[in-house]
N, C-alpha and C positions, 0 to 999 in steps of 0.2 A: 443511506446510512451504512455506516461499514464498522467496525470493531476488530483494528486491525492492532491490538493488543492479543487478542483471542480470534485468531484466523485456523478454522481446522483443516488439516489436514493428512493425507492418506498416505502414509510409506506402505512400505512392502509387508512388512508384517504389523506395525499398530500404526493406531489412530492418533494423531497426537494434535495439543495448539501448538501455535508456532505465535511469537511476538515477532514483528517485523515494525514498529513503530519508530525504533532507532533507525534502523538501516533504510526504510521507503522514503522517513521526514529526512536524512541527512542529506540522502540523495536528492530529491525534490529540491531542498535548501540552498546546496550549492551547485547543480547542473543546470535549474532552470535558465532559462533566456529573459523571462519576465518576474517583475513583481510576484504575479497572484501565483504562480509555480513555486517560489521562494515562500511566500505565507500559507499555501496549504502544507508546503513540506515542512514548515514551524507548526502548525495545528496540529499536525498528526504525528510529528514527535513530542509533542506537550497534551495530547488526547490521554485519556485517561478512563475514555470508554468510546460508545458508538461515536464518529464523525459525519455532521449533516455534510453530506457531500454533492452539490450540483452538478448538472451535466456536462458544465465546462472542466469542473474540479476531474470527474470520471475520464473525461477526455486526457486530460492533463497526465493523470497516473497512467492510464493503457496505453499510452505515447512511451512514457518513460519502463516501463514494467520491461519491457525487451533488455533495457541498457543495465537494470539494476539486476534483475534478476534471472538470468541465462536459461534456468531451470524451469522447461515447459510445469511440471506439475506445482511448482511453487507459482509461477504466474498465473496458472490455470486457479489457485486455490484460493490467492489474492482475488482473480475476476469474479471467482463465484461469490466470496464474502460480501462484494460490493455489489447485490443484487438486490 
C-alpha cells in the first residue's frame, strides 16, 4: 500500500508532503510497454488515497522511477512510501 497523494519528504531545511500522483500515473500511462503498466499508472493518477499495490505493480514503478524522477532523494522517498 502506498499513498502517493501524501509521500513525505525531507528537503534541506522542512519536511514537507509531496503529491506526485499526476506526474508518476501520467508517466506510467503513457511510457509503459504493457497494459498493466498503462492501468496502474491510471490508478494512481485516479487514487485518492492508499493504493493496493502488488509485487509486479512495485516492480513496475522501481523500473520506471530512474526515467521519471532523476532526483535520488525524491525516488529515494517514493521507495520508502511504498514499504
Amino acid at each position: 500500500m502506498a499513498n502517493f497523494g501524501k509521500i513525505p519528504f525531507k528537503g534541506l531545511e522542512v519536511e514537507e508532503t509531496i503529491d506526485i500522483r499526476k506526474q508518476l500515473g501520467n508517466f506510467l500511462f503513457y511510457s509503459s510497454t504493457d497494459l498493466q503498466g498503462s492501468e496502474l499508472g491510471r490508478k494512481i493518477y485516479h487514487s485518492s488515497g492508499e493504493v493496493d499495490l502488488h509485487e509486479e505493480d512495485k516492480k513496475i514503478i522501481l523500473e520506471a522511477l530512474g526515467r521519471a524522477f532523476p532526483s535520488y532523494v525524491v525516488r529515494q522517498a517514493i521507495i520508502d512510501a511504498m514499504k
